[in-house]
Backbone as ProteinMPNN parsed JSONL, in Angstrom:
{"seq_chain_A": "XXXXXXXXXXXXXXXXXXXXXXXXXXXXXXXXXXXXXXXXXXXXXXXXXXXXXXXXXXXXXXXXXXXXXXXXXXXXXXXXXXXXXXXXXXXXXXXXXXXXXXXXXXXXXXXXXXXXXXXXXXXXXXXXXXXXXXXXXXXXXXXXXXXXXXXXX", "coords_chain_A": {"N_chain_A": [[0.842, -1.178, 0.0], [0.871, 2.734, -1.226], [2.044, 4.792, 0.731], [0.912, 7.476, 2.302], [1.099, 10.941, 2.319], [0.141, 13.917, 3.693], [0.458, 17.099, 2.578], [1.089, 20.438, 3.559], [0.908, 23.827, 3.093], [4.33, 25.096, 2.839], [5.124, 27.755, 2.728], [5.23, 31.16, 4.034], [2.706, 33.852, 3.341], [3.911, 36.581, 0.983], [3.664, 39.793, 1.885], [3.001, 43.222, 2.646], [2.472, 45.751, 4.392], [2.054, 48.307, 2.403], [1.925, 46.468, 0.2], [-0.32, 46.429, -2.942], [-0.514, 44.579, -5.315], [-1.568, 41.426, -5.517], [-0.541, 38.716, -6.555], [-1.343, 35.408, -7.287], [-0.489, 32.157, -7.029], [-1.111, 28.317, -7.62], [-0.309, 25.511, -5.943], [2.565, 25.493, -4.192], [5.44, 24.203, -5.925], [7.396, 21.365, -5.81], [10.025, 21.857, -6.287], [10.034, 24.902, -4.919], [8.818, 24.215, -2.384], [11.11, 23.112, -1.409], [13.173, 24.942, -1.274], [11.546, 27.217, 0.146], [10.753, 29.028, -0.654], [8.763, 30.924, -3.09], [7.886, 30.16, -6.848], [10.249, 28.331, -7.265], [11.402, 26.828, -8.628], [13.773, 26.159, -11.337], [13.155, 26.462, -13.981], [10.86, 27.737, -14.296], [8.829, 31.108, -14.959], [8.75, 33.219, -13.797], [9.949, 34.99, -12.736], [12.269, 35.95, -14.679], [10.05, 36.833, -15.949], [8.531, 38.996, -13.877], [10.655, 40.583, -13.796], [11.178, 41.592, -16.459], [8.584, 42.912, -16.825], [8.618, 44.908, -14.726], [11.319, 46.521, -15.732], [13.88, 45.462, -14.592], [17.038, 44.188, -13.203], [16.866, 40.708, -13.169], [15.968, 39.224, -10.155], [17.943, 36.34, -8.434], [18.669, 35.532, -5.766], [17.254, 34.281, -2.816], [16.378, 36.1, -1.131], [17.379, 38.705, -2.853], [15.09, 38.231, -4.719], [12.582, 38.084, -2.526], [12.779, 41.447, -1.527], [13.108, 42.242, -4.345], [9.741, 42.009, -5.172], [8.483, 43.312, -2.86], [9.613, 45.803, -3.076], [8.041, 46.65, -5.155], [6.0, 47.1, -4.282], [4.312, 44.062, -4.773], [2.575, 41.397, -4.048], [2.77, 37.856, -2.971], [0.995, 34.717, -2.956], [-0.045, 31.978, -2.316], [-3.112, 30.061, -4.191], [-4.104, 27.771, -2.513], [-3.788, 25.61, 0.635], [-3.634, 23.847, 1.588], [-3.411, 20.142, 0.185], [-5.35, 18.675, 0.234], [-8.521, 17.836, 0.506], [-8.251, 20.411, -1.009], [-8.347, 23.091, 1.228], [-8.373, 26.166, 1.191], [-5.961, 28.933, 1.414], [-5.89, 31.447, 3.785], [-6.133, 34.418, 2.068], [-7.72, 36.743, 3.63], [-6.876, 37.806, 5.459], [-4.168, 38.594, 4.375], [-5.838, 40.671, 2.592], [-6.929, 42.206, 4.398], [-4.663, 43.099, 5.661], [-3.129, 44.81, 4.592], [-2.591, 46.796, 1.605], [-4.112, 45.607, -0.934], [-5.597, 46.506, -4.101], [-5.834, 45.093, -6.424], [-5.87, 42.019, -7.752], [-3.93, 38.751, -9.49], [-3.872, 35.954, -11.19], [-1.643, 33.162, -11.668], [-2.196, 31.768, -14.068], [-4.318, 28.886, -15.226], [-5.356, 27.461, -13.833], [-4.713, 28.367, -11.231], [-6.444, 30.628, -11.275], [-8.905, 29.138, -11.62], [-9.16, 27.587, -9.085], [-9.32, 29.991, -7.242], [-11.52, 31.521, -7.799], [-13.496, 29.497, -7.256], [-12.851, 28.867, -4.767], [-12.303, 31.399, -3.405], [-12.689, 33.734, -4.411], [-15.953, 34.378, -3.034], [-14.639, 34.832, -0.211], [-12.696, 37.227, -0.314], [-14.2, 38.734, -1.465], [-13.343, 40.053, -3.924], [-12.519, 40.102, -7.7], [-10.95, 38.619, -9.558], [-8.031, 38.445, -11.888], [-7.091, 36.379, -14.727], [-3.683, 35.318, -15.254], [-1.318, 34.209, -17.626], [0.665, 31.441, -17.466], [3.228, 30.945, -16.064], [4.26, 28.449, -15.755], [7.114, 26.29, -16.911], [5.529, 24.24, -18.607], [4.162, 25.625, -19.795], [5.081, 26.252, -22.671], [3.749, 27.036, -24.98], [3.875, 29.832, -24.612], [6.241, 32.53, -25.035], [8.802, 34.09, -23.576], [8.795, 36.784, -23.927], [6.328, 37.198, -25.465], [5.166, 36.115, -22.534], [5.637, 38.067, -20.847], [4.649, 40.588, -22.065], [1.707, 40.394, -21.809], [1.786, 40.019, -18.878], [2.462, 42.94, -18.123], [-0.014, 44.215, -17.843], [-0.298, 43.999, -15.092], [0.648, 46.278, -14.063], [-1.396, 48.433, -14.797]], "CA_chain_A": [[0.0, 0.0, 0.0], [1.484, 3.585, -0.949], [2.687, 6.003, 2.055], [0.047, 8.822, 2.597], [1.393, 12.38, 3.185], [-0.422, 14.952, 3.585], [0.908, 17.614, 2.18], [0.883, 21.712, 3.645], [2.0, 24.334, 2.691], [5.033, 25.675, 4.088], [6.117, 29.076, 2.383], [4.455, 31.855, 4.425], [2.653, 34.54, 2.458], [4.704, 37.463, 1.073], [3.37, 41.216, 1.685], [3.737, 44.095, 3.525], [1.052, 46.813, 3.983], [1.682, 49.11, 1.747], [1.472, 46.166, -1.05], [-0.982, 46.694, -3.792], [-0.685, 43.728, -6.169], [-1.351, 39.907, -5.647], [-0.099, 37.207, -6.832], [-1.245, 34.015, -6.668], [-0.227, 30.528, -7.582], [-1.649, 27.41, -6.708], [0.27, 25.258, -4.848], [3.756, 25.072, -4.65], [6.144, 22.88, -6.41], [8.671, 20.217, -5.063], [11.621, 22.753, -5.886], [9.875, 25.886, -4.236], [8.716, 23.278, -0.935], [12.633, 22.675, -0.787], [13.721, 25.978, -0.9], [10.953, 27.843, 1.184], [10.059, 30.013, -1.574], [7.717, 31.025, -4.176], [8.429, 30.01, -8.463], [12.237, 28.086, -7.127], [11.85, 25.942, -9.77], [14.901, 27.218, -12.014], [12.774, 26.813, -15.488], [9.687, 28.531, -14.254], [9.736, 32.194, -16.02], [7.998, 33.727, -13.38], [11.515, 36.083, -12.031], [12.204, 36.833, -15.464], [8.818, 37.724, -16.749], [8.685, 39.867, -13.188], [11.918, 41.646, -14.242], [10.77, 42.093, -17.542], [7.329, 43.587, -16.63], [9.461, 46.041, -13.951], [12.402, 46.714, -16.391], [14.616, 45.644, -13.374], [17.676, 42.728, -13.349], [16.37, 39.234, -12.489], [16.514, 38.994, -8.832], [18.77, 35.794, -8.054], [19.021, 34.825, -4.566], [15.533, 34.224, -2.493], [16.774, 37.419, -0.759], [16.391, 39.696, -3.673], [13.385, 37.941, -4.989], [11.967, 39.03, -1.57], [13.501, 42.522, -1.699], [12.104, 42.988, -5.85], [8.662, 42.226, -5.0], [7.922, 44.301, -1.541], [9.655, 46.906, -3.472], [7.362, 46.977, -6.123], [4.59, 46.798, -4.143], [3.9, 42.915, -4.994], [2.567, 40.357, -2.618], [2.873, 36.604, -3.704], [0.777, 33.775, -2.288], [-1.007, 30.332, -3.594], [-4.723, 30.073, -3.088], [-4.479, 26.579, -1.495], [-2.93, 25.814, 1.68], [-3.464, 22.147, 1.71], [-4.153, 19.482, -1.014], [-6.371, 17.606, 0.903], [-9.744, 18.32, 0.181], [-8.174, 21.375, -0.964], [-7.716, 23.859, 1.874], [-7.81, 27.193, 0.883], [-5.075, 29.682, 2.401], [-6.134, 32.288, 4.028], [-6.343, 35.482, 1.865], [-8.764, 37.745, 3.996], [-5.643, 38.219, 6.258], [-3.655, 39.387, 3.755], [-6.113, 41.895, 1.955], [-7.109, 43.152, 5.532], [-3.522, 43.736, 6.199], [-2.332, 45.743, 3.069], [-3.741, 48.164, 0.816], [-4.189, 45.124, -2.045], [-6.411, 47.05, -5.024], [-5.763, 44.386, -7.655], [-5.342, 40.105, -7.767], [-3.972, 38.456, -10.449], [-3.554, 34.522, -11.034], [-0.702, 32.552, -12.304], [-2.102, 30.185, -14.857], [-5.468, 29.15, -14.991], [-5.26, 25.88, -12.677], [-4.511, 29.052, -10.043], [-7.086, 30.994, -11.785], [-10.019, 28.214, -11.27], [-9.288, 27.776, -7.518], [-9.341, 31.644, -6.498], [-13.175, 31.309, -8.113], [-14.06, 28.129, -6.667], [-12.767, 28.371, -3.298], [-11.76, 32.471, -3.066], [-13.673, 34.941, -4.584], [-16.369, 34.468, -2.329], [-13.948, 35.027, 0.864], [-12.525, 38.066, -0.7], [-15.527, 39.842, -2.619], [-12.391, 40.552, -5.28], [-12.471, 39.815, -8.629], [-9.054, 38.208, -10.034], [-7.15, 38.75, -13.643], [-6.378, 35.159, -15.032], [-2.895, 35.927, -16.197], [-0.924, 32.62, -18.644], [0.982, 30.746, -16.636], [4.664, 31.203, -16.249], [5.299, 27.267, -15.9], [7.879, 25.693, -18.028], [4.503, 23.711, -19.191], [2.927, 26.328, -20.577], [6.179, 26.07, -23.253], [3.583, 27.767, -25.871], [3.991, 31.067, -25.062], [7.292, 32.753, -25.143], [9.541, 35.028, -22.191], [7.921, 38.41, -24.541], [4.369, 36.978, -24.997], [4.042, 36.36, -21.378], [5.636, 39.753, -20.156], [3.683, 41.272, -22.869], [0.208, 40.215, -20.818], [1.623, 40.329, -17.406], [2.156, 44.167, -18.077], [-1.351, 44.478, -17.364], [-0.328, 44.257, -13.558], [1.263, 48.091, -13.689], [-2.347, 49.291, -14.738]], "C_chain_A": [[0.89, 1.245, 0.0], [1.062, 4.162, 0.245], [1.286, 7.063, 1.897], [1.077, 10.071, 2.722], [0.471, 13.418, 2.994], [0.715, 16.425, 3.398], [0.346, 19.406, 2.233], [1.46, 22.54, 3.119], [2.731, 25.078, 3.616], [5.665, 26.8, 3.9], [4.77, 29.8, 3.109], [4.236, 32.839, 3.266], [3.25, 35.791, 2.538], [4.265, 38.482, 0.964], [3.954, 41.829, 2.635], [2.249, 45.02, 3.593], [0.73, 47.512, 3.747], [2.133, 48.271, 0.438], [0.271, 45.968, -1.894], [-0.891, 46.021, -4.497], [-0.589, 42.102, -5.684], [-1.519, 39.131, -6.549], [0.047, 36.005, -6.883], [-0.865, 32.914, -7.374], [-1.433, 29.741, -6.691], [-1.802, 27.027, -5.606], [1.645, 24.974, -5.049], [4.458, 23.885, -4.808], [6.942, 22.599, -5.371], [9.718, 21.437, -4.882], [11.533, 23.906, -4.73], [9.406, 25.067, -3.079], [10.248, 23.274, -0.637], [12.992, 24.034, -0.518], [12.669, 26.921, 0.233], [10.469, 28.859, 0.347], [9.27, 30.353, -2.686], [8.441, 30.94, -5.753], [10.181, 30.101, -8.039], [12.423, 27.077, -8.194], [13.011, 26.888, -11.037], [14.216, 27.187, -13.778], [11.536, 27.801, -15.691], [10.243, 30.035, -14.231], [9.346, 32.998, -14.907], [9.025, 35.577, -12.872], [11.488, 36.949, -13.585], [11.468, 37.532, -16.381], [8.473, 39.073, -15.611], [9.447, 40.836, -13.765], [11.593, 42.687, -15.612], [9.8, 43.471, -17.757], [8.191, 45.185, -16.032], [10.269, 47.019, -14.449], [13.453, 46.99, -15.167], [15.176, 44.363, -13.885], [16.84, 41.972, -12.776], [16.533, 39.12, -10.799], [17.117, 37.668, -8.631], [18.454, 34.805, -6.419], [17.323, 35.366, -3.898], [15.639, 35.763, -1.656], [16.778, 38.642, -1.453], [15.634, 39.549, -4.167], [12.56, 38.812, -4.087], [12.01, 40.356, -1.568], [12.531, 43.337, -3.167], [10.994, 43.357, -5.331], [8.274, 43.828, -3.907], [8.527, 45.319, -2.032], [8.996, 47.703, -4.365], [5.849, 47.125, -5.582], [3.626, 45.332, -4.11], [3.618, 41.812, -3.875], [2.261, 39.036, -3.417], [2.125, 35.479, -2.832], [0.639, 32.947, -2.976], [-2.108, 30.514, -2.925], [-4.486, 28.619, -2.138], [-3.305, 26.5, -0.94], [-2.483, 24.24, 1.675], [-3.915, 21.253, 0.51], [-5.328, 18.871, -0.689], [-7.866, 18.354, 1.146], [-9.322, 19.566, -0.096], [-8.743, 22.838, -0.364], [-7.69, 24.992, 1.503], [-6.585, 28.233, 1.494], [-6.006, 30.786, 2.784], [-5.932, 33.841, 3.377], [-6.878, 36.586, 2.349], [-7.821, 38.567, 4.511], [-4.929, 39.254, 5.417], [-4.117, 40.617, 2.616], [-6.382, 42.773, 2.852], [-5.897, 43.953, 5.926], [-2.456, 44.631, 5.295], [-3.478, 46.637, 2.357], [-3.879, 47.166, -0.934], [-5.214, 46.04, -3.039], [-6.622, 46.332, -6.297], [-5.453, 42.569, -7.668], [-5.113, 39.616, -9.141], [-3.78, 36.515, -10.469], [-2.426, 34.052, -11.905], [-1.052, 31.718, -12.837], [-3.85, 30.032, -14.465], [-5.895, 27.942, -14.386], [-5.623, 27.372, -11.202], [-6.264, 30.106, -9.815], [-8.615, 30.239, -10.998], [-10.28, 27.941, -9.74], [-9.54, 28.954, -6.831], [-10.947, 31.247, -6.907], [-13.988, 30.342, -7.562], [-14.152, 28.938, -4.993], [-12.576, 29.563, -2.654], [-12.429, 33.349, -2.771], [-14.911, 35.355, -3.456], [-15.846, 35.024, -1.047], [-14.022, 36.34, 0.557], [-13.301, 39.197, -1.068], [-14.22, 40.407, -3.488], [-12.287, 39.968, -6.607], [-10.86, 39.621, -9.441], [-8.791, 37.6, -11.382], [-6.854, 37.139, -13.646], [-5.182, 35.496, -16.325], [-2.067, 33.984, -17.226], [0.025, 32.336, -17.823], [2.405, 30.561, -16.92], [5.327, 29.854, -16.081], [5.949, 26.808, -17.397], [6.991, 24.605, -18.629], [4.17, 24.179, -20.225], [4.068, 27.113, -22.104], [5.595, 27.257, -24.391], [3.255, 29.672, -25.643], [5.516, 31.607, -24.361], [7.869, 33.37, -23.715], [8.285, 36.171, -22.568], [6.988, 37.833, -24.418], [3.785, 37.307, -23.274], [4.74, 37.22, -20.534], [4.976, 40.538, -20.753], [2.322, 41.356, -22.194], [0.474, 40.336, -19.786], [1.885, 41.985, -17.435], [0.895, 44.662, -17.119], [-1.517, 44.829, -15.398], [0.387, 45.912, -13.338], [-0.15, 49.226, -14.028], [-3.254, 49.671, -13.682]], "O_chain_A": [[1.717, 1.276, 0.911], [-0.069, 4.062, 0.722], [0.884, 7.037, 0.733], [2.005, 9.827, 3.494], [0.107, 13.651, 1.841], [1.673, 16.598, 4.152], [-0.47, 19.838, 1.418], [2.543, 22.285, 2.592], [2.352, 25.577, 4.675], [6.631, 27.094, 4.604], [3.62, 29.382, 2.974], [5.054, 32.925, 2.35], [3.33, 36.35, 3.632], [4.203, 38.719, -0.242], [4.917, 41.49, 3.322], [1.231, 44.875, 2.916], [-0.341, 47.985, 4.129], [2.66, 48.926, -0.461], [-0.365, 45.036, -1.4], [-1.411, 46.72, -5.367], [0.532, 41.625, -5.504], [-2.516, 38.905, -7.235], [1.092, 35.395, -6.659], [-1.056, 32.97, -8.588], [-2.196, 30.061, -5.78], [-2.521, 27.367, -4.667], [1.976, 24.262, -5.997], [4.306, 22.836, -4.181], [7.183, 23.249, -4.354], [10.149, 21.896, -3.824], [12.388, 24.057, -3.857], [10.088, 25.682, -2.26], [10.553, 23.462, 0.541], [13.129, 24.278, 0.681], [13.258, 27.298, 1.247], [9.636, 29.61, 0.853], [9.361, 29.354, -3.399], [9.476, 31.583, -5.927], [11.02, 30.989, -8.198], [13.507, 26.603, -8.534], [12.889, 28.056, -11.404], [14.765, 27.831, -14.672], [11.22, 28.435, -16.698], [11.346, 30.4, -13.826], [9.906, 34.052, -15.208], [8.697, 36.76, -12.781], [10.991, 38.056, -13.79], [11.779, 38.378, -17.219], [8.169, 40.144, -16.138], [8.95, 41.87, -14.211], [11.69, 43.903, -15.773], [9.973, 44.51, -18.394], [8.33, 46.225, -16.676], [10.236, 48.166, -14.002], [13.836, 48.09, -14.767], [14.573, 43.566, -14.603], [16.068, 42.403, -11.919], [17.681, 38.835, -10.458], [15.939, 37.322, -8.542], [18.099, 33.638, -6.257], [16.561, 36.273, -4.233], [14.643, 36.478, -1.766], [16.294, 39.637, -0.914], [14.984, 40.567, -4.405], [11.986, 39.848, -4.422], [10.829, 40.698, -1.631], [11.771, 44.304, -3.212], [10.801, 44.519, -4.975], [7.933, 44.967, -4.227], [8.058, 46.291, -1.439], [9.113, 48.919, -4.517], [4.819, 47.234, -6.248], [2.503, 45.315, -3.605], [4.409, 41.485, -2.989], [1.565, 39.097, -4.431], [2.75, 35.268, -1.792], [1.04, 32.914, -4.139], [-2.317, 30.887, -1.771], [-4.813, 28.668, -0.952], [-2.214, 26.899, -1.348], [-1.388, 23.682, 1.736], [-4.846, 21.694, -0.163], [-6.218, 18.621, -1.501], [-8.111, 19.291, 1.906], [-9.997, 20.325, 0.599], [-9.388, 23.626, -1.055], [-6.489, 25.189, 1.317], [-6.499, 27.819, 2.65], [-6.939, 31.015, 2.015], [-5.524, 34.632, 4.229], [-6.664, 37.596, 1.679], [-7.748, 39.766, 4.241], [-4.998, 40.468, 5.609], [-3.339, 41.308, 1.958], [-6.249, 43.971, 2.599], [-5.924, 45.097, 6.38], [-1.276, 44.942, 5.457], [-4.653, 46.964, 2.529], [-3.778, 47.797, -1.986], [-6.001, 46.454, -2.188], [-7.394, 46.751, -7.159], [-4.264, 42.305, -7.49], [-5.926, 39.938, -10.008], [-3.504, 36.01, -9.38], [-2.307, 34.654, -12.972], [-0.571, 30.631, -12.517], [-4.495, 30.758, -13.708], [-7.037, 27.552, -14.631], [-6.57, 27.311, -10.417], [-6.954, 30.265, -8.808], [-9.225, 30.728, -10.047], [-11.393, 28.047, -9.226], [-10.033, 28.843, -5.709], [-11.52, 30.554, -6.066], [-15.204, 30.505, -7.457], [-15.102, 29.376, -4.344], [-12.575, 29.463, -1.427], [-12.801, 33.814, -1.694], [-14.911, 36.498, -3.001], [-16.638, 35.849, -0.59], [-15.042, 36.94, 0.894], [-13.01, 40.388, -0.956], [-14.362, 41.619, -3.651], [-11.708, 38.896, -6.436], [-9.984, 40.434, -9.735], [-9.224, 36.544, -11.842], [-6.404, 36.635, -12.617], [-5.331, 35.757, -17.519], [-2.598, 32.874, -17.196], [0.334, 33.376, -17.24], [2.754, 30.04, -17.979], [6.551, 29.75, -16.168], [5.499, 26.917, -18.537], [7.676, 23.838, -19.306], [3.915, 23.638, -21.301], [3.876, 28.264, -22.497], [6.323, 28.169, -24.783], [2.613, 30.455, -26.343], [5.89, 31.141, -23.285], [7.246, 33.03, -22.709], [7.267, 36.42, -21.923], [6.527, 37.762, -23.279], [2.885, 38.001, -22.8], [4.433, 37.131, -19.345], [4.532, 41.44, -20.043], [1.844, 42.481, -22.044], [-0.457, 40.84, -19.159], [1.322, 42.443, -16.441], [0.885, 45.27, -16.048], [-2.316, 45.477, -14.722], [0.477, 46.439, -12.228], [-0.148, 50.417, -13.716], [-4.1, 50.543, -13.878]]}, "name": "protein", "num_of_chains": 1, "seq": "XXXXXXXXXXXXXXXXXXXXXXXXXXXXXXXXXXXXXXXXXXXXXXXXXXXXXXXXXXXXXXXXXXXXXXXXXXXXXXXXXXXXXXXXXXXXXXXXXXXXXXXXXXXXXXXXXXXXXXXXXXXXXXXXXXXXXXXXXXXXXXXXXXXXXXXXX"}
């Protein structure tokens, strides 16, 4: 018989409270579970479609990742907390505790859960932006900084 795990999540969410843009993912991958941080997978575009959008270097180390965002204003979570019966995270927290004005989704897996399991919580309505995994192969670095723009309006 396979092993069970239940599986939480363990990156806390990233704002501050004078950020104004979220960010959500799902749930995080294997690489970002190992490291403690949000898009650590090294093929996912998500840094250099950020950078792009910003016109700022790539941030690098999970230390200026952290650093980019909260400088830009950006707050990064996943809607689900847990897989198991999927869990939502707690968002209320983090729009009560910031000046959020805008949500966007990473992909439309991330997309479908904020609506399911979110929107309601929130009363916010959230952008389904294309999905910065190394999956989503058919659209380019430019294509999908070209649409994540949309987060500076």
């Amino acid at each position: 018989m396979a092993e069970y795990n239940l599986i939480e999540h363990p990156i806390p969410p990233l704002y501050r409270s004078d950020s104004e843009i979220l960010i959500l993912g799902s749930f995080p991958s294997v690489k970002s579970r190992e490291q403690c941080f949000f898009y650590g997978h090294p093929q996912n575009r998500f840094w250099r479609v950020m950078a792009e959008v910003f016109g700022a270097p790539v941030p690098k180390t999970i230390d200026e990742q952290r650093a980019f965002l909260l400088s830009h204003r950006v707050a990064v979570c996943d809607v689900i907390y847990s897989c198991e019966n999927a869990v939502p995270t707690d968002l209320c927290t983090i729009i009560r505790d910031s000046h959020i004005r805008k949500i966007f989704c990473n992909g439309k897996t991330s997309f479908s859960m904020y609506e399911k399991y979110q929107k309601k919580l929130t009363g916010m309505d959230a952008v389904c932006l294309p999905s910065t995994s190394p999956a989503n192969a058919a659209w380019t670095l430019e294509k999908l900084a070209e649409s994540w723009r949309v987060i500076l309006d």
